[in-house]
N, C-alpha and C positions, 0 to 999 in steps of 0.2 A: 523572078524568084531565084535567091542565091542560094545552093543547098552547099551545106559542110561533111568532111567525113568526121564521126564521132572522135574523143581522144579517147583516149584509157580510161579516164576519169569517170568522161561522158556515159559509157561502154557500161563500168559498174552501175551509174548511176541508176541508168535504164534498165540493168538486168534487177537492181533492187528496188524498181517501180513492178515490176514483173511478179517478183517474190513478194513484194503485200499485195496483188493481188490474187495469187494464189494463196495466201494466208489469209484474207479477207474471204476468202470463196470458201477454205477448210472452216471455216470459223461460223461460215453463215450454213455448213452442213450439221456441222456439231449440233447447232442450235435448233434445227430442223429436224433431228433426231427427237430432239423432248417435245415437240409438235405432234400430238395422236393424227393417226392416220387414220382415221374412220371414215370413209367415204360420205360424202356429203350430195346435196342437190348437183346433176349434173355428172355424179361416178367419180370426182372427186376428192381430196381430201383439205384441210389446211394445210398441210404440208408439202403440195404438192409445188405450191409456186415456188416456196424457199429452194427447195430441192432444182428444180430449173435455174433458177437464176443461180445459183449455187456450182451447178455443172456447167451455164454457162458463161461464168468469169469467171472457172476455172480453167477452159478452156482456153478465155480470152489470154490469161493469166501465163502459161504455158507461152503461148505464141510471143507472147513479150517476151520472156524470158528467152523465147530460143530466137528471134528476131534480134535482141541487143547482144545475145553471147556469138552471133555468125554475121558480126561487121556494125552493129548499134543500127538505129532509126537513122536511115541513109536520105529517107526523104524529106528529113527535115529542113525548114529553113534558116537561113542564116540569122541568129539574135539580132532584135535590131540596137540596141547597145542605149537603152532607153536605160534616165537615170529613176526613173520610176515606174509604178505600174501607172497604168490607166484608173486613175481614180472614179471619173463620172460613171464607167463601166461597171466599176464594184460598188457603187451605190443603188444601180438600177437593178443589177440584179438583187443585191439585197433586199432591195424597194420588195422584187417581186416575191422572195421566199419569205420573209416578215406579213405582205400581205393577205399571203395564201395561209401561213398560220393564225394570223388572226383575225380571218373572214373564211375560212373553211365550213365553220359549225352555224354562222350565218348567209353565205350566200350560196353554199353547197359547193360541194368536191368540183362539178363542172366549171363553172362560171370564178373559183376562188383561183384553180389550176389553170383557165386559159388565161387570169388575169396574172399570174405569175411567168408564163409562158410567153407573152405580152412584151413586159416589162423585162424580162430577162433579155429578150432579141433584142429589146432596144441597147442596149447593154451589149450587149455582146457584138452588136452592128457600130456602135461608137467606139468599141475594142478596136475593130478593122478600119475605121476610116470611113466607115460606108452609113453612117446613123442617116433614116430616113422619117422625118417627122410631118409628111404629108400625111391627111388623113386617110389617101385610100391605103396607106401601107400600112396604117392602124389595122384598117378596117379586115385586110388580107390576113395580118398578124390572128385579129380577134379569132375568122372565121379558122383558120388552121388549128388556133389552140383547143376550140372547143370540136373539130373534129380528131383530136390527140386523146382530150380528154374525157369526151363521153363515152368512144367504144370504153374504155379504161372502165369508168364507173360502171357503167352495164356490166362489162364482162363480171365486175367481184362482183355485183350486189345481184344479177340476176343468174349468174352462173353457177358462180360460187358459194352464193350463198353469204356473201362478206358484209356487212352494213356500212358504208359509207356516209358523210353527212350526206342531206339532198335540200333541194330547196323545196321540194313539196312531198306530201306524203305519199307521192304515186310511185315513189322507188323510179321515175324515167326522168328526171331533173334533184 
């Protein structure tokens, strides 16, 4: 692994990755301001997650910014001077976020999300060099996604209170 030191260029660039995502983060509090805070099942609110994730990629936000303004991302690797991107890459994950939107409301939040979760590592493993198409790495993949994805559905729809698609009316699939 060949790491570079940033240029000037490089330096701004990263510090205004940094800045939309501190703008990204004011943006998503703004919006969490008009979300009633009424506590709900659990103590609660709907607005409570916005508000988390809000403080933390502002957080995250900040750190970029002060990590690219005292020397840029040092740890990065060297470009590899590719004339294109990885196209099979961005098809599979496509594959997988086209999926999960149009099998959400039929095969339920779990199973539509580990199937995008799936498809995307395959994707993102052909990005690296490293695509593994034997079945038990399927089968690894599968079981990871749906342990990603179920605490996720339980926590909104039994915590929070949130309705998620499901595949049965028991609210636990």
């Amino acid at each position: 692994m060949t790491q570079t030191t940033p240029s000037p260029a490089q330096i701004r660039l990263q510090t205004m990755v940094g800045v939309g995502v501190v703008l990204l983060a004011l943006g998503l509090a703004a919006g969490a301001v008009s979300i009633p805070s009424a506590a709900g099942y659990g103590g609660v609110g709907p607005n409570f997650l916005p508000w988390v994730i809000s403080a933390a990629l502002l957080i995250c936000g900040v750190f970029i910014v002060r990590e690219a303004r005292t020397g840029g991302f040092r740890s990065l690797e060297a470009p590899t001077d590719a004339a294109q991107g990885y196209w099979p890459g961005f098809a599979w994950v496509s594959a997988g976020l086209l999926a999960n939107a149009a099998l959400i409301t039929t095969i339920g939040f779990i199973f539509s999300c580990t199937l995008c979760f799936v498809l995307a590592l395959q994707g993102l493993r052909g990005a690296e060099g490293k695509a593994d198409r034997r079945p038990v790495a399927w089968l690894k993949d599968l079981l990871i996604g749906i342990a990603i994805s179920a605490p996720v559905y339980w926590t909104f729809t039994k915590f929070l209170a949130i309705n998620l698609p499901g595949l049965t009316s028991s609210g636990w699939l």
